[in-house]
N, C-alpha and C positions, 0 to 999 in steps of 0.2 A: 236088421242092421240099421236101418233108418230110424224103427222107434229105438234103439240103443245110443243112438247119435244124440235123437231130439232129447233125451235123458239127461245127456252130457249138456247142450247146449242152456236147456232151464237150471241145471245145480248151477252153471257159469253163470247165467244172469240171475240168480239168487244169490251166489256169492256176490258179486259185484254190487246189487243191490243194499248187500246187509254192510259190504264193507263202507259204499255210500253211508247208508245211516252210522255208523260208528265214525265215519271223518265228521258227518252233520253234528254230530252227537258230542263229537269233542271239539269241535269248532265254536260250540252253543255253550262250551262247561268255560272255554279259555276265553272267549270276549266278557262270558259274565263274569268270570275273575277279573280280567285287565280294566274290561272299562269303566269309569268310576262311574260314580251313585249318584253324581250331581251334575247339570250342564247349566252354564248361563247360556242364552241368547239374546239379540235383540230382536224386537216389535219390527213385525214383518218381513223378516231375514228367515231364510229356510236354513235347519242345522242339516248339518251334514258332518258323518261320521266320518273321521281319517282310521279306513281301515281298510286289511286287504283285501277280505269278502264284505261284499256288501249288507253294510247295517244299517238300517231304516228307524227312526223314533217317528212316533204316530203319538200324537197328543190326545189325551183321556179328554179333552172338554177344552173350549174355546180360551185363549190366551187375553191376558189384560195385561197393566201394568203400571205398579211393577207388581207380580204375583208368582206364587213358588205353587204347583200342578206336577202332576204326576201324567208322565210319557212313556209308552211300550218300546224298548228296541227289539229290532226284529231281525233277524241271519235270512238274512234274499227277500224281505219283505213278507216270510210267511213262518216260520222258525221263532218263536217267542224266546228270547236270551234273558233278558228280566225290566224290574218294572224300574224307574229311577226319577227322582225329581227333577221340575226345569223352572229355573230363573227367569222369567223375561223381564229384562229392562229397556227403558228408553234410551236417553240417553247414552249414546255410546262411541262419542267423536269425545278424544283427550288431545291438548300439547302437549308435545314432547318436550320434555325438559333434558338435563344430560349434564347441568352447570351444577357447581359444588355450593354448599350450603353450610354455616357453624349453627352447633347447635347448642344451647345455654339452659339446661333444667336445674329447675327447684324441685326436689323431690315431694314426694305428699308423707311428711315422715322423714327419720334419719333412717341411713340404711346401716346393720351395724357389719364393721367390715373387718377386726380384730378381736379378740379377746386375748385380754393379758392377766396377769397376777398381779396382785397388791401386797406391798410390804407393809407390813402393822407391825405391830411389838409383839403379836403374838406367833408370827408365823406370815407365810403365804397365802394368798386366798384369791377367789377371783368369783365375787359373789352372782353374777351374770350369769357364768357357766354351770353353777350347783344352780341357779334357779330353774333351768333349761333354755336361756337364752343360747340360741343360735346365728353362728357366722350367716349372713345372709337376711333375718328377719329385717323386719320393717316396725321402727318404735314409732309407736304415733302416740302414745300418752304415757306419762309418768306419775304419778301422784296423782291423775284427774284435769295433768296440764296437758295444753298440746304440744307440740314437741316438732320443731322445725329446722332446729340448727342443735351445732353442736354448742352452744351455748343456752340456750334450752333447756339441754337436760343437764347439763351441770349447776344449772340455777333452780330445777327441779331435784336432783338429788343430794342437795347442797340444803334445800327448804326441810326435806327430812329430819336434817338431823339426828341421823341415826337410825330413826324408826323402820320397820319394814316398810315398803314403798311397792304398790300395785305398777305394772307397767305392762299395756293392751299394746299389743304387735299383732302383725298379720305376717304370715306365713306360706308362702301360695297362696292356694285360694281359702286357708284358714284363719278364723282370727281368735289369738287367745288371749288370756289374762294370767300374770307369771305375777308373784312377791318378792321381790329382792330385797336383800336385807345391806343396805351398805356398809364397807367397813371404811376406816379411818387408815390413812396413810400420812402419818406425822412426816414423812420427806415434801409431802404437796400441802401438809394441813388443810385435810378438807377430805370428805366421805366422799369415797367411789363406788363403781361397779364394775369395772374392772371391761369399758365396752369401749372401742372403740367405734366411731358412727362415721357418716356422710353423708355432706343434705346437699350435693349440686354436683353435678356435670359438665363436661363441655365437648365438642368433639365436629370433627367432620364429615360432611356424606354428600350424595348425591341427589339431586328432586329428578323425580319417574315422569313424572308428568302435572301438570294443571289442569284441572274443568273449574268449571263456572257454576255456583251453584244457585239454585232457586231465588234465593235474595240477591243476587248478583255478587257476592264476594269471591273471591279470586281462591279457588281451594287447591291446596299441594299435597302430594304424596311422594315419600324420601326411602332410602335405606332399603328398605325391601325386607327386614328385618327389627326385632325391637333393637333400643338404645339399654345398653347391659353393664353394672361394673365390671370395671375393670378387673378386680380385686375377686369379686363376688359370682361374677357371670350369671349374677341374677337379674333378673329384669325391673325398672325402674320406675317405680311408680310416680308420675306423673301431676304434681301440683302446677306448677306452670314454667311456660318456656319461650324464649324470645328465638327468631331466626333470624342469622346474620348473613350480611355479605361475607366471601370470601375470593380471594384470590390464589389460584396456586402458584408458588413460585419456587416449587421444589418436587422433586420426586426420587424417593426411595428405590429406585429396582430389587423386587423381587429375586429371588431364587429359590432351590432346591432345600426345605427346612428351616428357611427365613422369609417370612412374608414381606412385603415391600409396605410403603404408605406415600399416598401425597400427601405435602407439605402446602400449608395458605398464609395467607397474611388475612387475622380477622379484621373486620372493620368492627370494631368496638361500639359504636355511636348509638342511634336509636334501634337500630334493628328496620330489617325488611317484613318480618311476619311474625307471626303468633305461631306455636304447639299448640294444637289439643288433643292428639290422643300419641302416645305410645304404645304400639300395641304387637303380635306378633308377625304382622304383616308388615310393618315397615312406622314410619312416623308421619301423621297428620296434621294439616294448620291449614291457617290462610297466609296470602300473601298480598301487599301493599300494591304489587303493582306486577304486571307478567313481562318476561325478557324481550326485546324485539324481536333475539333468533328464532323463538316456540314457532310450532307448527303444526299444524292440527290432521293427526290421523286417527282413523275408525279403533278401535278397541278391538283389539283380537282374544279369541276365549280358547281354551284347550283343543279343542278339537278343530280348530286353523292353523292349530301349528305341528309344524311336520322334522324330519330330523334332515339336516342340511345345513345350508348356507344362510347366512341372518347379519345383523349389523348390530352394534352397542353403538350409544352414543354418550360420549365423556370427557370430561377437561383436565387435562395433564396438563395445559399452561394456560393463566392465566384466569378467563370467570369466561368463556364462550369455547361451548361442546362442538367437536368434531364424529362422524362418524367413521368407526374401525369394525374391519372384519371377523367374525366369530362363524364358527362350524357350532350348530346343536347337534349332541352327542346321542341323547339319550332325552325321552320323557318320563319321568318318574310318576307323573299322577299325587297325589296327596298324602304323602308317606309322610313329613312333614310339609309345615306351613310354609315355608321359604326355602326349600332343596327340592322344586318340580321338575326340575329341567339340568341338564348337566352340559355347560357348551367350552367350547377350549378358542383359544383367541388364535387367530391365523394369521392375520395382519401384521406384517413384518414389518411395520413404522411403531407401531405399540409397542409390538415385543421389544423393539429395540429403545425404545424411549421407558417403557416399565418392569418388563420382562413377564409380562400378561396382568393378570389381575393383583391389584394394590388394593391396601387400605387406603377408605378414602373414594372407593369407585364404587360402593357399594347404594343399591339408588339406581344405577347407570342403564338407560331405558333400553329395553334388547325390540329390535323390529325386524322382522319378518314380512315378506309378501304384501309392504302396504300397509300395517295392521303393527299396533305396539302391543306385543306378545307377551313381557315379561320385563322382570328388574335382576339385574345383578346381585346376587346375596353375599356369597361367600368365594372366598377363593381355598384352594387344595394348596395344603402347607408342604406338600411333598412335589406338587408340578405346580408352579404360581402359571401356568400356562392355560390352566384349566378352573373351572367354578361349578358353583351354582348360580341358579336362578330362580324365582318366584312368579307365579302365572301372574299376569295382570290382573285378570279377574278378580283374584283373591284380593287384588290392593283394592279397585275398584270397588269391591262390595262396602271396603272399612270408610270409603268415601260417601257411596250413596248413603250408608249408614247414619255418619254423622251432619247428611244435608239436610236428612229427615226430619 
């Protein structure tokens, strides 16, 4: 009877054992799913995983900076889950920004944002669209000219005279070379292509923050998202851009299948800063001079931020940010560039002044624990109560990037 018992008792802790490894075992297959492939930290800061079993990274080889190494995570410090890159940077104290910003681009190129038909005496035609020109492309030369505005290229497809005409576009990340042949339209007297273009921008948003870079110039980071037509929803290639003051002195409420917008009054005059980059993390520059409100918090990276309670900070009157309350809903990880984070506004002075997130808020720095977490991306055109947001991190790298 006894060894029948002991029997019973080894199968039970052999089951228990094996069911152990099979939780070990899928606990190892779903962190290496969830957790991403990349961490930033800072020089001399210990990372630490936000997770519910404990996961340990062990660095392959001594840290510098700034330098990208490769770190082991580990499930209870001894469970190898997988191997993933790590960021270390210095610097990593930003001002918070939260104030509203105009923004003034010249594109690099006309963007072409119509095509139409041409009446000739022989018919219809719309020579643009038979060459492959597409809604969207980016003309930067025509006949061997460059090509800036929209007068430009109508004094380049006007020098033709009729002749086939070369014209170099870029396309995404393609660049081609198309022949257009133009035709004559006796109502405008003068050889078309049937293309409508757009060589400027303008618009408002919000600065995430300012650091200080190596030469001392005053660096800014906006939007949380590129600068897009309107028309096109393509993203805008970047020749150059002034930042303006603005003030808001209006606001749109949001609702249910209509997005809201702040309203500013530009200051036209010289301009506060410079653009230089567009890109899909948000917009970069410098600026002339930093706000008295700024205020200097540590840099928060993914893995400090947790889902709960958090703060935006944003100007619905006037040019000086207040902060309002947000719940983060959700961590998305890197599925895209600027929808990491998913948080819904709680703050019942917002809501009732915007009806949650506007255009116009977009930029709007999210804090967390001490630590500037993220920017406001986007809002949800079905709950304006709710959004996206963009890690910090990812703006920050387009920073150090262009300190370098």
């Amino acid at each position: 009877m006894k060894q029948y018992c002991g029997k019973i008792w080894l199968s039970r802790i052999a089951a228990g054992c094996a069911a152990v490894m099979l939780s070990l075992c899928g606990a190892v297959q779903y962190y290496a799913h969830r957790l991403p492939d990349h961490y930033y930290t800072a020089a001399g800061r210990p990372l630490t995983i936000a997770a519910a079993l404990p996961v340990t990274l062990t660095r392959k080889d001594t840290p510098s900076v700034p330098a990208v190494q490769e770190a082991e995570l580990r499930l209870f410090g001894m469970f190898p889950v997988k191997t993933v890159s790590l960021t270390t940077v210095g610097q990593t104290a930003v001002y918070v920004g939260g104030e509203p910003f105009g923004i003034r681009m010249l594109m690099a190129g006309v963007m072409v944002v119509s095509l139409s038909d041409i009446q000739t005496r022989s018919g219809t035609v719309c020579p643009a669209e038979q060459a492959g020109i597409r809604i969207g492309d980016i003309i930067q030369e025509v006949g061997g000219r460059p090509i800036s505005s929209n007068a430009d290229l109508q004094e380049a497809v006007s020098a033709c005279k009729g002749s086939p005409v070369t014209v170099t576009l870029q396309r995404g990340e393609s660049h081609l070379r198309l022949t257009v042949q133009p035709a004559f339209s006796p109502m405008n007297n003068r050889w078309q292509t049937g293309m409508w273009v757009r060589d400027s921008t303008a618009g408002i948003g919000t600065v995430t923050y300012y650091a200080a870079s190596p030469s001392g110039q005053i660096q800014f980071a906006g939007l949380g998202h590129a600068v897009c037509d309107a028309d096109t929803g393509g993203q805008i290639p970047l020749a150059s851009g002034d930042v303006l003051a603005v003030e808001v002195n209006d606001v749109i409420a949001g609702a249910a299948g209509k997005p809201g917008e702040l309203r500013g009054r530009f200051d036209t005059g010289e301009g506060i800063g410079t653009l230089l980059a567009n890109t899909a993390y948000g917009v970069f520059g410098t600026m002339r001079r930093m706000p008295p409100h700024t205020f200097l918090l540590p840099l928060g990276f993914r893995q400090d931020i947790s889902r709960g309670e958090a703060e935006i900070w944003t100007t619905v009157q006037g040019d000086t940010p207040r902060a309002y309350r947000v719940e983060i809903e959700e961590i998305r990880g890197d599925d895209t560039a600027m929808r990491n984070l998913i948080l819904r506004v709680t703050d019942p002075e917002l809501l009732r002044e915007t009806g949650g997130i506007v255009q116009g808020m977009s930029g709007s720095p999210i804090v967390q624990n001490g630590r500037l977490i993220g920017a406001v991306t986007h809002v949800f055109v079905k709950d304006p109560t709710r959004g996206y947001g963009i890690f910090a991190e990812n703006m920050y790298a387009q920073t150090a990037a262009l300190a370098a």
